[in-house]
C-alpha positions as CSV (number, residue, x, y, z in Angstrom):
1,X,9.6,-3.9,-13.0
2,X,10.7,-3.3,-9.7
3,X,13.9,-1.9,-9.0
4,X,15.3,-4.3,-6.5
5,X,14.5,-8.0,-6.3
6,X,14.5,-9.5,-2.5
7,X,14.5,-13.1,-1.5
8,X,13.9,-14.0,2.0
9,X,15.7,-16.7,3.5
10,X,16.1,-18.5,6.6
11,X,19.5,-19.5,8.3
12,X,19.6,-23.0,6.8
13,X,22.6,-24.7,5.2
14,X,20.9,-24.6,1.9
15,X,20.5,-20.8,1.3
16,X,23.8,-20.0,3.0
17,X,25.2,-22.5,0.5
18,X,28.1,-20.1,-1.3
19,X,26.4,-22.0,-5.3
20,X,22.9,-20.4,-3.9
21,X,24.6,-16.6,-2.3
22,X,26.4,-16.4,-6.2
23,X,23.6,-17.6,-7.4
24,X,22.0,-14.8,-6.6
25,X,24.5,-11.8,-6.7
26,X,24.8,-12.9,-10.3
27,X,20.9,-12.3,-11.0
28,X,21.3,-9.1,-8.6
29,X,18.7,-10.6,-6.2
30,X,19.2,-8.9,-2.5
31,X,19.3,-12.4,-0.3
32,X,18.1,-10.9,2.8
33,X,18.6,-13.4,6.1
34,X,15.8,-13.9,9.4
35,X,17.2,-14.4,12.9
36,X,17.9,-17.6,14.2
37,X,14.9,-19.0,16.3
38,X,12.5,-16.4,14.7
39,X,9.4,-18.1,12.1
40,X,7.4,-15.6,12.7
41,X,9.6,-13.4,10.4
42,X,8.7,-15.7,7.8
43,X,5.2,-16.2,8.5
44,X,4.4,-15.6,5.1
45,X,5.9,-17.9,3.2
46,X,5.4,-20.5,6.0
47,X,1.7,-19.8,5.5
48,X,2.3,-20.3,1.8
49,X,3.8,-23.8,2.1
50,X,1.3,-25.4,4.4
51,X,-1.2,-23.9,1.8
52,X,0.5,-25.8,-1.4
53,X,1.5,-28.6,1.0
54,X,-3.2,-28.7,1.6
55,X,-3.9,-27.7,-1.9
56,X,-1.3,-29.5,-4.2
57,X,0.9,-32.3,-2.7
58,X,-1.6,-33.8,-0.7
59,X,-4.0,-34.0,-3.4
60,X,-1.9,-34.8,-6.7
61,X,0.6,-37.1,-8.0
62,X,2.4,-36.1,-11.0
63,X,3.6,-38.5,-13.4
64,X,6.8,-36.3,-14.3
65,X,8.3,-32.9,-13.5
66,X,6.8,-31.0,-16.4
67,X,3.0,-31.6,-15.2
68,X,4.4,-30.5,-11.3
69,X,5.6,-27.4,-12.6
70,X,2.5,-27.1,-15.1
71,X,0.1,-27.0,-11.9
72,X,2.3,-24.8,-9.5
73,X,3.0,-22.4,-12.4
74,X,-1.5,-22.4,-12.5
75,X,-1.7,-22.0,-8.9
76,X,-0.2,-19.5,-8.4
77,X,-1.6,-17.5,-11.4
78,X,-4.6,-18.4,-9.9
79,X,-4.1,-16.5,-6.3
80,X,-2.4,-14.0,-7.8
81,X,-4.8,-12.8,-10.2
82,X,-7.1,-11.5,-7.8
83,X,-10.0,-12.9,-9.4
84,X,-10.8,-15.2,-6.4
85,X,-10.4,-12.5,-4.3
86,X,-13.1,-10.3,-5.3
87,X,-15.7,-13.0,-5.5
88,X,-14.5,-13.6,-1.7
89,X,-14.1,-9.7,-0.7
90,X,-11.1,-10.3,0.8
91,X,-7.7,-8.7,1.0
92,X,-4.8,-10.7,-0.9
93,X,-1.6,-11.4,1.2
94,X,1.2,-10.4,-0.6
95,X,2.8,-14.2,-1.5
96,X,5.6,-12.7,-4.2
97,X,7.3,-9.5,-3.5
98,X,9.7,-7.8,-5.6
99,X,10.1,-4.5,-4.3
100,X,11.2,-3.7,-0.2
101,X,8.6,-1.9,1.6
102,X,9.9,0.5,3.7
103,X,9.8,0.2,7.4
């Protein structure tokens, strides 16, 4: 497992909440923070929300929560398995990341 755990967040009133900042200091999860006025530093997950928002929401409607988090939680074994990858021959994007990457 990786040694640190690192959640990006934006600026907004929900992540800064002080429930979600213990929140995570209890589960020793690094809350790291983007600049105002910059989405390109979170291009990524961006990216990864229009692509459930295409994929899932616009396509499905779940009769309850449990069948919601059923198909999410087989999505995204799915594109992280790599299997769909190889039959594209494509690089994966890096959706999930537990460990910082130097800079």
């Amino acid at each position: 497992m990786a040694e640190n755990i690192y959640v990006r967040n934006d600026n907004g009133s929900q992540m800064v909440a002080q429930k979600v900042q213990s929140y995570f200091k209890s589960k020793k999860v690094i809350q790291e923070f983007t600049k105002p006025a910059t989405p390109e530093q979170n291009a990524h997950i961006e990216s990864y929300h229009s692509i459930i928002e295409r994929v899932i929401c616009q396509k499905y409607e779940f009769d309850n929560l449990l069948e919601a988090a059923d198909t999410f939680t087989r999505f995204v074994k799915f594109i992280t398995s790599g299997a769909y990858i190889q039959e594209l021959g494509i690089l994966a994007h890096t959706i999930i990341c537990c460990k910082k990457v130097p800079r």
